[in-house]
C-alpha positions in Angstrom: 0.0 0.0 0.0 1.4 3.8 -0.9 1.6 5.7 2.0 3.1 8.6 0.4 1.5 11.8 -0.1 3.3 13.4 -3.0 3.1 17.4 -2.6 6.0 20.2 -2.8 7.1 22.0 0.0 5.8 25.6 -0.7 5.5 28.4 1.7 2.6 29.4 4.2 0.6 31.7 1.9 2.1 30.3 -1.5 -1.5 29.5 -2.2 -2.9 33.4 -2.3 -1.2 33.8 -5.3 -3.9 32.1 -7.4 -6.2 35.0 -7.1 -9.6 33.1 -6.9 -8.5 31.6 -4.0 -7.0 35.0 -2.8 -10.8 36.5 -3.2 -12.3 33.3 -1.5 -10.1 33.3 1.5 -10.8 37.0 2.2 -14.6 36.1 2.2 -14.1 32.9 4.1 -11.9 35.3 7.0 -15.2 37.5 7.2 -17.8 35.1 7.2 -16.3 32.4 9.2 -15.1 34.7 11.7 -18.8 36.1 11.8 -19.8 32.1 12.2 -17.2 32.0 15.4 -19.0 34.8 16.8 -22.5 33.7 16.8 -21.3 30.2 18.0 -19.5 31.2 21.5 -21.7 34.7 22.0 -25.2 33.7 21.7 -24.4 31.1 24.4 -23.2 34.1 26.4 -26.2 36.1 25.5 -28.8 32.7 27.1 -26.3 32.4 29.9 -26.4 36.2 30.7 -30.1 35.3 30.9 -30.6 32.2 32.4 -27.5 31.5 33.9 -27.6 27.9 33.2 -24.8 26.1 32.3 -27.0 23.7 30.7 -29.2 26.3 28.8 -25.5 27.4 27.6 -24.5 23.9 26.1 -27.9 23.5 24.4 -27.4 26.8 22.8 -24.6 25.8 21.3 -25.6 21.9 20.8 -28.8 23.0 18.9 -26.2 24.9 16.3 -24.3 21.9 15.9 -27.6 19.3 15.5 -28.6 21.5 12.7 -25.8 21.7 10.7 -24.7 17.8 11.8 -28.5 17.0 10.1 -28.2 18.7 7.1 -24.5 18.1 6.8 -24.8 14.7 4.1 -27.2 16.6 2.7 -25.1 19.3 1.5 -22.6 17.5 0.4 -24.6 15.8 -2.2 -25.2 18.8 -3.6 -22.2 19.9 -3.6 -20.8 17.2 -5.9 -25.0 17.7 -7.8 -25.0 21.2 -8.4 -22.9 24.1 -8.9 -21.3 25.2 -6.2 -20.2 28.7 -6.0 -24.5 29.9 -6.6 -25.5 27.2 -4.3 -22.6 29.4 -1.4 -23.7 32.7 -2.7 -27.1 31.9 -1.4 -26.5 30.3 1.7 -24.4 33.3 2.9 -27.0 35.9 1.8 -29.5 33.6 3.9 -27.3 33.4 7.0 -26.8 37.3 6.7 -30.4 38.1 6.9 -30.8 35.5 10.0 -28.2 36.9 12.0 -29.5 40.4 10.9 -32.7 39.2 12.5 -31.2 38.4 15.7 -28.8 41.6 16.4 -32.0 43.7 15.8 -34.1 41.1 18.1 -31.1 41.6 20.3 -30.8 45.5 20.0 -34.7 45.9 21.2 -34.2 43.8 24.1 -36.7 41.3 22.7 -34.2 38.0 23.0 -35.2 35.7 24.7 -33.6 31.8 25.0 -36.1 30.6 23.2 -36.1 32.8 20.4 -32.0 32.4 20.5 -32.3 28.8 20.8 -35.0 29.2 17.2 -32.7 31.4 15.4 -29.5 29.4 16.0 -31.2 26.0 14.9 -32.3 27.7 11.7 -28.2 28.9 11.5 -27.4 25.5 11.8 -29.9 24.1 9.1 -28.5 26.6 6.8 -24.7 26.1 7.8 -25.1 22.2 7.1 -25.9 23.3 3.4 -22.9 25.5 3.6 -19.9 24.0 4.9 -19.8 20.7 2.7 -20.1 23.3 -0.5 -17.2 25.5 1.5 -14.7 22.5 2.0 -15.0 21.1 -1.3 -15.2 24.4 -3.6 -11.6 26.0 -2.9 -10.0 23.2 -4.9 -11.6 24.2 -8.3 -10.0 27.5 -7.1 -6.2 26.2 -6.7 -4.6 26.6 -10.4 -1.2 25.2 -9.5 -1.8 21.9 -7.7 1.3 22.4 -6.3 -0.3 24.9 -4.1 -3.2 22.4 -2.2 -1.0 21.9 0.9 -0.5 25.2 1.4 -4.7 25.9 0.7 -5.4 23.5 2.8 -2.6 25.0 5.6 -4.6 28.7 5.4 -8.3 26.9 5.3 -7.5 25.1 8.9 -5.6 28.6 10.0 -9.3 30.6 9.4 -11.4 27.8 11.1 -8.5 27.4 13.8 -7.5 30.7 14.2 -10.7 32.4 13.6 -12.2 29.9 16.0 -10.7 31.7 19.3 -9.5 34.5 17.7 -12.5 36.5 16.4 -14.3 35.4 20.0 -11.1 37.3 21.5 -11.5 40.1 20.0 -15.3 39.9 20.7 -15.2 39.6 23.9 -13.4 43.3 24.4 -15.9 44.5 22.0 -19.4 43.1 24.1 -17.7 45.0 27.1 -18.1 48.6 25.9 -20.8 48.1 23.0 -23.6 44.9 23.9 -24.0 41.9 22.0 -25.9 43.6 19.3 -22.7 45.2 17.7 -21.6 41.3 17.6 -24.3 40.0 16.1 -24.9 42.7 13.2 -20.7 42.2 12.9 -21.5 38.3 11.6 -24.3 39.8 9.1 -22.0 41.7 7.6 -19.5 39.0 7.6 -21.8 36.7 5.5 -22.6 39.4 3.3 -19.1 40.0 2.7 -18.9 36.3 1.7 -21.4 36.3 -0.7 -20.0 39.6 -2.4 -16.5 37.9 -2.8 -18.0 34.7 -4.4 -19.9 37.3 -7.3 -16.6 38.6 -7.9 -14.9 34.9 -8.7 -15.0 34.1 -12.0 -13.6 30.1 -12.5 -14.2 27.1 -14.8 -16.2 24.5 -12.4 -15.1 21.0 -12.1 -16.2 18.8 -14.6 -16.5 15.2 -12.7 -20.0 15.6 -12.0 -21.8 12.4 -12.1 -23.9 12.0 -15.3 -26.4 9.4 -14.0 -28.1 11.1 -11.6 -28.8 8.8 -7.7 -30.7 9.0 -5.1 -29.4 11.6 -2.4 -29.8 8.8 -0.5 -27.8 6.4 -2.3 -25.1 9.2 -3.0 -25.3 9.9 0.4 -24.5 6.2 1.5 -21.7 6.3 -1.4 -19.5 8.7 0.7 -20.7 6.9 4.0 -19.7 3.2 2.7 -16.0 4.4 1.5 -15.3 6.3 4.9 -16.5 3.1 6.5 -14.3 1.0 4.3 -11.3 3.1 4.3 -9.7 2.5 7.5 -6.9 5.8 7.0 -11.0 8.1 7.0 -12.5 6.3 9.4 -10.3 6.3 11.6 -9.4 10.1 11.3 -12.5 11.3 11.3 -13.7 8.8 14.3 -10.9 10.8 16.6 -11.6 14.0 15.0 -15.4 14.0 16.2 -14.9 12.6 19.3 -11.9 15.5 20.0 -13.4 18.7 18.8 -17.0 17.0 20.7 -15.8 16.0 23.5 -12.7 17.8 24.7 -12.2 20.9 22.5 -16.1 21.8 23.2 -14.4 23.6 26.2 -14.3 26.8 24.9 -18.1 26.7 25.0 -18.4 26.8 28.6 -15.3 29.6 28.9 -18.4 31.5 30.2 -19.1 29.9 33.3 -15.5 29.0 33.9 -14.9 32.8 33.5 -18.1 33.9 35.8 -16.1 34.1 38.7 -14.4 37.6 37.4 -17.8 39.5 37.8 -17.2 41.0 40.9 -13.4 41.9 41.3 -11.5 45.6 42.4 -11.5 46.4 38.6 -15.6 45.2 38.5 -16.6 43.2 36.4 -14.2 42.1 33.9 -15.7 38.3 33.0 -15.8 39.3 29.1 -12.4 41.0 29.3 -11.2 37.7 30.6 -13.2 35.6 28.9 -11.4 37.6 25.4 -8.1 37.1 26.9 -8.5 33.3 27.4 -10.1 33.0 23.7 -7.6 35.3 21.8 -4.7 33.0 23.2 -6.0 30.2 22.1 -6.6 31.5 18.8 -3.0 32.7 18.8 -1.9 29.3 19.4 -3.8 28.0 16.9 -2.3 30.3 14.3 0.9 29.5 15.5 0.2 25.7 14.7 -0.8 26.5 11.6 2.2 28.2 10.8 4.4 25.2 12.1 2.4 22.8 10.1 3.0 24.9 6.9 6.6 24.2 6.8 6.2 20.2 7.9 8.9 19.0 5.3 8.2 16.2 2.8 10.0 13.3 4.1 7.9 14.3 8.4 6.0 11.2 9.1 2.5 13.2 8.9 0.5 10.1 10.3 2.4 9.9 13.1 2.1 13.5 14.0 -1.6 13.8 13.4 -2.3 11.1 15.8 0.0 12.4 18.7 -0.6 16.1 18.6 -4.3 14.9 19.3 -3.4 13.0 22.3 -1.2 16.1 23.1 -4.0 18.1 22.4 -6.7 16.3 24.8 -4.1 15.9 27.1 -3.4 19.9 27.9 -7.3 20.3 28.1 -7.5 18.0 30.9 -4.8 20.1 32.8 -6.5 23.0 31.8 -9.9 21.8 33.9 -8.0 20.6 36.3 -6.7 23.9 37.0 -9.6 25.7 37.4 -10.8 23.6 39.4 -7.6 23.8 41.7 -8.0 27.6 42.0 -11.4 27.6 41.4 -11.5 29.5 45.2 -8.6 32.0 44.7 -9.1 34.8 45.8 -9.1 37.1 43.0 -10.8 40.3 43.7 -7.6 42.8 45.1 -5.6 41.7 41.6 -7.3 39.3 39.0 -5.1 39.8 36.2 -2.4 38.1 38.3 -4.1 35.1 39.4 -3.1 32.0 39.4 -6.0 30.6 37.7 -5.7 33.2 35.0 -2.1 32.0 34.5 -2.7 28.6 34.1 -6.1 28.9 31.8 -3.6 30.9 29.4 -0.7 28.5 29.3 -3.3 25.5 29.0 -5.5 27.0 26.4 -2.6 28.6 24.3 -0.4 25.3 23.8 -3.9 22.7 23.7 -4.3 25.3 20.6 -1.1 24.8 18.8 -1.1 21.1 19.1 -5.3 20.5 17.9 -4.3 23.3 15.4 -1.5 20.6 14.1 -3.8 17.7 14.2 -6.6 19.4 12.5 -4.5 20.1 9.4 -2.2 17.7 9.4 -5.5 15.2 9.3 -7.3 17.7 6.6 -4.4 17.4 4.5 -3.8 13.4 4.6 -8.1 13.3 3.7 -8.1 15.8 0.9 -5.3 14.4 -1.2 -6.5 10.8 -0.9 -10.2 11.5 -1.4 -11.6 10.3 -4.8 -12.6 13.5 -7.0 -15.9 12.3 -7.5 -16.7 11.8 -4.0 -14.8 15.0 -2.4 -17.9 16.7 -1.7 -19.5 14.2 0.4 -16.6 12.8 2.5 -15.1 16.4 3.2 -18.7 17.3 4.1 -19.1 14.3 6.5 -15.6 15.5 7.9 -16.6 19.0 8.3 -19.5 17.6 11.4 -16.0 17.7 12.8 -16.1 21.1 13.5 -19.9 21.1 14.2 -19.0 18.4 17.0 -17.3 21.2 18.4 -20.9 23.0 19.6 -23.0 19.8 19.6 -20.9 18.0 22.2 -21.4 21.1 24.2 -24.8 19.9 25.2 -23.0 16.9 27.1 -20.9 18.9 28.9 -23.2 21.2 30.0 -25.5 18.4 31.6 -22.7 17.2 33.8 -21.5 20.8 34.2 -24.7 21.8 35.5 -24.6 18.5 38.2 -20.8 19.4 39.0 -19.1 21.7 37.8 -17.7 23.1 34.3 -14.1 22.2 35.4 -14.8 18.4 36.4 -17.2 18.0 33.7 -14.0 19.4 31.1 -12.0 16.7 33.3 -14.0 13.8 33.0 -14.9 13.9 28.8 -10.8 14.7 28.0 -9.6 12.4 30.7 -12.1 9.3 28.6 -10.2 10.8 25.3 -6.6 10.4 26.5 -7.1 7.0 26.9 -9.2 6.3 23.6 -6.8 8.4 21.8 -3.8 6.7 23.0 -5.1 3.6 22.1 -5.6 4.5 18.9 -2.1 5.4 18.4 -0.6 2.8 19.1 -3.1 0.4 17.3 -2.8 2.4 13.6 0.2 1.6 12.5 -1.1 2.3 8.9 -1.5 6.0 9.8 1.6 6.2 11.5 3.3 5.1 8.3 1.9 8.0 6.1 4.4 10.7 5.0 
């Protein structure tokens, strides 16, 4: 078996120099950043409300259903249909949505249920959108040469953007109100859509002519993930990481409650933006370090230990916050232990996830049959909708014990899964 993935070693941002890509990852920076937003802030906003960390993780799990249910839908059509109008009109759609909730927002009208409405019908329309997203910005690529390093800046907008535009968020909800957040991400999509009327590209031409079932095509990408142990494996430990240990940053609002009444006031979104834009840093920063992997690196082997690393610092991150959970923070919070720690944590479990989630991307998109790349990158994309959906899970224990032992308990189970698999795969390890 070839365990060889032929690519040149190119440079970080060799790929913007194909300039439909250039326009589509400008787009992709406002309107997934916009998507980052809604996902971490409208659980603040039912928090804010309820103060349940429960109501919190269903917030963010009802995003991730949505998309998860559509998700093998949309990536039928996006090896069906053409794929650039099909994006153009799911962006315009998700821009009058979140339109509708900053002005719902901005009249004080919110309410968790009409936030818990408005983000299932985000995550409806974001199922359509990501499967067309992942497997579009090929056809945009004119030197093949050029897909690592496309692939390399995709995973730094959804890793980086992922913490970083939350970050920066978070500094912004403390002098202007979620609203400003909310009308931010309509703008984003809006953005997105303009950018894709601009493109002007030849489509791919391996559409199937005998048109299936979406059923039966549906079961097509299903049955060759199933039977292709280097995807089904990868895609197992990607779900089960970014559900059930990288869902963290969802509850960074309770863990972060505890700053509300300090000398300074309260400063629990200045915090909260501090722990977030670290992260983010640290994902960008494994991006980078993944750009220049040289040929001959064992990629397998490096995908399946930086997620064990990965799951591994987030356990220590729950753990401490729940060591200093009752510091004393109010004379100086910005030099509390627990502050320390969360940074360190949360900036290197960022690098090392960052690593994993490209490194994995990049061993699925250059094996993946043409004809089939829309619906196997879509059904990897629930990845990254695992991310809110496993936040329900950890809510429900958070809400019995605590944010910090809930965190514990899931990445703890992982470690040990993970490991395991690592050292049962000797297939992936042997990739390069």
């Amino acid at each position: 078996m070839e365990n060889k993935i032929n690519t040149t070693n190119v440079g970080t941002f060799t790929a913007l120099k194909n300039k439909n890509y250039r326009i589509f990852w400008f787009g992709s920076l406002a309107s997934i950043s916009a998507t980052q937003l809604v996902t971490i802030y409208s659980g603040k906003l039912v928090f804010d409300i309820s103060g349940s960390e429960f109501l919190l993780g269903l917030v963010a799990s009802i995003f991730g259903i949505g998309t998860i249910i559509l998700n093998f839908v949309g990536g039928v059509i996006a090896d069906r249909f053409e794929k650039k109008i099909l994006l153009i009109i799911t962006s315009l759609a998700m821009a009058i949505t979140l339109l509708i909730l900053a002005l719902v927002d901005a009249f004080d009208y919110e309410t968790v249920a009409i936030i818990i409405t408005i983000c299932s019908i985000l995550g409806f329309i974001t199922g359509i959108d990501w499967p067309l997203r992942v497997s579009i910005f090929i056809d945009f690529i004119d030197d093949k040469s050029h897909i690592v390093s496309a692939v390399a800046l995709n995973s730094l907008l959804w890793q980086g953007m992922r913490i970083l535009a939350p970050g920066l968020g978070g500094f912004i909800i403390a002098y202007y109100g979620t609203p400003i957040i909310f009308f931010m991400s309509s703008a984003g999509f809006l953005i997105m859509a303009i950018a894709l009327m601009i493109i002007r590209y030849k489509p791919s031409t391996s559409k199937p002519k005998i048109k299936k079932s979406f059923l039966n095509e549906t079961m097509e990408g299903i049955y060759f993930i199933a039977e292709d142990k280097v995807f089904r494996v990868i895609i197992i430990i990607s779900y089960l990481t970014m559900g059930f240990a990288m869902s963290y940053l969802q509850l960074i609002p309770s863990l972060t409650d505890m700053y509300k009444s300090t000398s300074y006031g309260n400063i629990s979104s200045q915090v909260m933006g501090i722990l977030l834009s670290v992260g983010g840093i640290g994902a960008v920063t494994g991006n980078i370090i993944t750009s220049r992997i040289k040929n001959k690196i064992n990629l397998g082997k490096i995908t399946l230990g930086m997620n064990v690393i990965s799951v591994i610092l987030v356990f220590f991150f729950g753990l401490s916050n729940l060591l200093t959970s009752n510091e004393y923070i109010y004379d100086n919070p910005w030099i509390s232990l627990n502050l320390s720690l969360s940074i360190i944590f949360i900036f290197f479990a960022g690098i090392s996830n960052a690593i994993f989630i490209v490194c994995s991307i990049t061993i699925l998109q250059m094996k993946v049959p043409e004809n089939l790349r829309g619906r196997v990158m879509g059904i990897h994309t629930i990845t990254f909708s695992m991310l809110t959906a496993g936040a329900l899970v950890l809510g429900i224990v958070a809400e019995f014990l605590s944010s910090s032992i809930s965190i514990m308990i899931f990445s703890g189970a992982l470690i040990i899964f993970n490991s395991i698999i690592y050292i049962k795969n000797p297939i992936i390890k042997s990739i390069n």
